[in-house]
N, C-alpha and C positions, 0 to 999 in steps of 0.2 A: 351362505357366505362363509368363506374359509378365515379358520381363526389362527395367526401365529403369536405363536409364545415368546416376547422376548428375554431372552435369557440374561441373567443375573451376574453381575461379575464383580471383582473386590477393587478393579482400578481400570480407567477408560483413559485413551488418549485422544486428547484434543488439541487440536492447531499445536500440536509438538510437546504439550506438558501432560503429565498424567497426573489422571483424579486419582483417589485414593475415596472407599469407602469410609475409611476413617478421620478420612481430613487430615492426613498427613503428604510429607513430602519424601519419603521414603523411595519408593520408585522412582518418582522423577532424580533423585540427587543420584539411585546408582545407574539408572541410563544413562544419565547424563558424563557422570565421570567415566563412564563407562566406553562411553564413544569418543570422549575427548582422548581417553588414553588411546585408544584405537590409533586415532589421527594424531595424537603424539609420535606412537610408537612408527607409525607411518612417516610422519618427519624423519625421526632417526636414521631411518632406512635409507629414504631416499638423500640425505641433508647430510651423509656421514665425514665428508671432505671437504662442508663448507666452513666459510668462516661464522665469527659469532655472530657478526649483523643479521646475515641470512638466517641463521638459526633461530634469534630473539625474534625478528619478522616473520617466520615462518608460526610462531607459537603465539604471537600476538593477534595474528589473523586466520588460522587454522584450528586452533584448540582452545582458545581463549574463548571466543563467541561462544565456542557449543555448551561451556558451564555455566555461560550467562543470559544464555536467553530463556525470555520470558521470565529473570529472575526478578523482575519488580513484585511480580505476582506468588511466586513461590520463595522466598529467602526464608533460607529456615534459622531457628534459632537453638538447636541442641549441638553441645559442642562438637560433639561426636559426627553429625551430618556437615559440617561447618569444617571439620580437620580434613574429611576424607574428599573436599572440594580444593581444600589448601595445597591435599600431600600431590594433586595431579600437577601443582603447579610447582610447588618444590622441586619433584623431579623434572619439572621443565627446565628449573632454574640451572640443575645440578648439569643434565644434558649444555645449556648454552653455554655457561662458564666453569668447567671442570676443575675442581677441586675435593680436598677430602674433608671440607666444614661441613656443616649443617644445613641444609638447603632453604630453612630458614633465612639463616646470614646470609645464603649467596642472593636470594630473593631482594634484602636489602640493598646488598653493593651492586647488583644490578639496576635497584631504584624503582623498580615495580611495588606497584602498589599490591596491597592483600585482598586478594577477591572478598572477602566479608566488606572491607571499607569501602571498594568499587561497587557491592550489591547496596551500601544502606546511600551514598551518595548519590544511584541513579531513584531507592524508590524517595529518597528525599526530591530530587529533581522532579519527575514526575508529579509528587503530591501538591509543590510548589505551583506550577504550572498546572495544575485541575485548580488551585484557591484561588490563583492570582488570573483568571482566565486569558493564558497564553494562548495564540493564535493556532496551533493545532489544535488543541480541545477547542478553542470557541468556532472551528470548524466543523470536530465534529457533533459539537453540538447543532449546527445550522444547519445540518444534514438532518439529525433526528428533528429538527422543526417542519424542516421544509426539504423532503427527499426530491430526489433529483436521479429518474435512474437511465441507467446508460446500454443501449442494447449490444446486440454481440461483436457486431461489425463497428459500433462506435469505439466499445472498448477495446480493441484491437489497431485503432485509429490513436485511442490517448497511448495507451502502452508505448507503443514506437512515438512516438514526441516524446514522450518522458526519456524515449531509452534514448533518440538523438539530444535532447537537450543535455543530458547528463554526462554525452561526449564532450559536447561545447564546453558547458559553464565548467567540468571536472567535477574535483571530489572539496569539500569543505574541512573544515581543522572545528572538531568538536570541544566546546567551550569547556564541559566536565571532565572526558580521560585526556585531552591535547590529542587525541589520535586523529586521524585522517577516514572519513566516513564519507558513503556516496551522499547528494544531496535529497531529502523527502518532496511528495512531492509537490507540496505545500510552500516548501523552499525552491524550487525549481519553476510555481505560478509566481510566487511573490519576485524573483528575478525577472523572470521573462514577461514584461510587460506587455507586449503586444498580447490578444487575445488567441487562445490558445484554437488548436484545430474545429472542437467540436465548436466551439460559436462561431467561426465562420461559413462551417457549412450550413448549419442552421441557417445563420444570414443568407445568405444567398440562396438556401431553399424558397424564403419567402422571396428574396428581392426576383426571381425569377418566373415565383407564380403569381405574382403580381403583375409581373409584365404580359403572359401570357392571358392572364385573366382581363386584361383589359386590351386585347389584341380584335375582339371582335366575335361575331359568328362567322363572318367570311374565311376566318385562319382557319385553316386547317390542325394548329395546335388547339385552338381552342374546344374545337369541336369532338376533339379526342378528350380535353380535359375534362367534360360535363357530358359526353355520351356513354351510353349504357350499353353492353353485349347485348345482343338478342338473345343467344342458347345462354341457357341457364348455367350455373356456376356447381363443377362436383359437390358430394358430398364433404362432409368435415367443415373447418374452421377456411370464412375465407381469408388468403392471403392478403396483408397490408400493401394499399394502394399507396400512389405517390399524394394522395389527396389526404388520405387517413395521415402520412407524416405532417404533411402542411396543417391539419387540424391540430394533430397534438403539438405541435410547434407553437400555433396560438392560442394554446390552451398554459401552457410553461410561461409566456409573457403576459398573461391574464385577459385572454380574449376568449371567452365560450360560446358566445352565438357560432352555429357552423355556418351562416351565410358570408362567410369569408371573401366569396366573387367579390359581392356589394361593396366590401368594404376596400377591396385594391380600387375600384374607380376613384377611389378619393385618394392622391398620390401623398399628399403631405402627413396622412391619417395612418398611409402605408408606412410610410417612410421612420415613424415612430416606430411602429413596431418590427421592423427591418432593426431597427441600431439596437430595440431595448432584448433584440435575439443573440447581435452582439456581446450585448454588456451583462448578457445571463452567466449566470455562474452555475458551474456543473462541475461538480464532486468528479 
């Protein structure tokens, strides 16, 4: 058995924030100012003729996010990592409204708020919503009770709904900065009332093999549904049948006996767990 060594390191990045072995925030605050100035200095460039609207819009939505994400999680508290967050935005300030104050004040008269106040406001929001159990946490907590998972071609099926709904309904007006953000997608089931793609195909997985299952042996569908190849099946893992989905289908609405035929003869018995495939809910 071959043995590999995994090597030791002082800070790791994950989903965008870096660990520190010392439980600081060190790395993460100079990447981050790091690439926001990047994308600043990239504004500049390109933005040199515009007016100030374009300019405040282009820093609100281009280099703004990049010093605050994930900052619920990471908001430091030494002044020192706290100024060097502030100074990327002063010189944003200085850049949209030119003058020769203190980019502090222009900060002011432009009515921006101070990334320290916008970091303790959102992890306030957040902690608020974990105590008071707001409907995104009590989502995803009914996940970790009762998972629900989604294979590759379904997830590929929500994704595009999500991305067409989010043309439809637009962008929502966020309650804490007043900015303008796309809708979650939590916010996009609770809008869209109808039953979203995956439950209906589900539905109609079952409403279909119910029909066939009580079609007879003289069908010809039928007798493909319950017959068996003669030559034996390759080696490896065999591939899932359209019968194996139908199982796991009534396995999700709480049905595990697999004599599933048996139970389509009975149409009103079907019929229940046809709508309760409907009205499943899937993360």
């Amino acid at each position: 058995m071959r043995v590999t060594s995994v090597p030791q390191v002082n800070t790791c990045k994950y989903l965008g924030i870096y660990l520190s072995n010392k439980l600081g925030w060190e790395e993460q605050i100079i990447n981050s100012t790091k690439k926001a100035s990047k994308a600043l200095h990239f504004s500049m460039r390109i933005l040199k003729k515009s007016n100030r609207r374009s300019n405040e819009l282009a820093y609100k939505t281009l280099v703004r996010p990049i010093m605050e994400y994930g900052a619920v999680g990471w908001d430091p508290y030494r002044r020192n990592q706290i100024d060097s967050i502030e100074k990327v935005q002063r010189r944003a300030a200085k850049y949209v409204k030119v003058g020769k104050r203190h980019g502090e004040e222009i900060v002011k008269d432009l009515g921006w708020e101070f990334l320290e106040s916008r970091r303790r406001k959102t992890r306030l929001t957040a902690l608020f919503k974990a105590q008071t159990g707001h409907k995104a946490w009590t989502d995803i907590n009914a996940r970790l009770v009762t998972p629900s998972y989604l294979g590759r071609e379904e997830q590929r099926l929500r994704v595009f709904e999500n991305k067409v709904l989010r043309k439809i309904l637009g962008a929502k007006r966020d309650e804490v900065t007043g900015e303008w953000r796309k809708l979650h997608n939590a916010e996009l089931h609770a809008l869209f009332s109808s039953p979203d793609i995956i439950r209906n195909i589900k539905s109609r997985h079952l409403r279909l093999a119910g029909h066939v299952a009580r079609m007879g042996e003289s069908k010809n569908a039928y007798r493909v549904l319950i017959g068996r190849p003669e030559r034996g099946r390759p080696l490896g893992r065999p591939r899932c049948r359209w019968e194996d989905n139908i199982k796991m289908d009534m396995r999700e609405v709480g049905y595990d006996d697999r004599d599933w035929i048996n139970l389509a003869q009975d149409r009103d018995r079907w019929r229940t767990y046809v709508r309760a495939a409907m009205n499943l809910r899937v993360p």
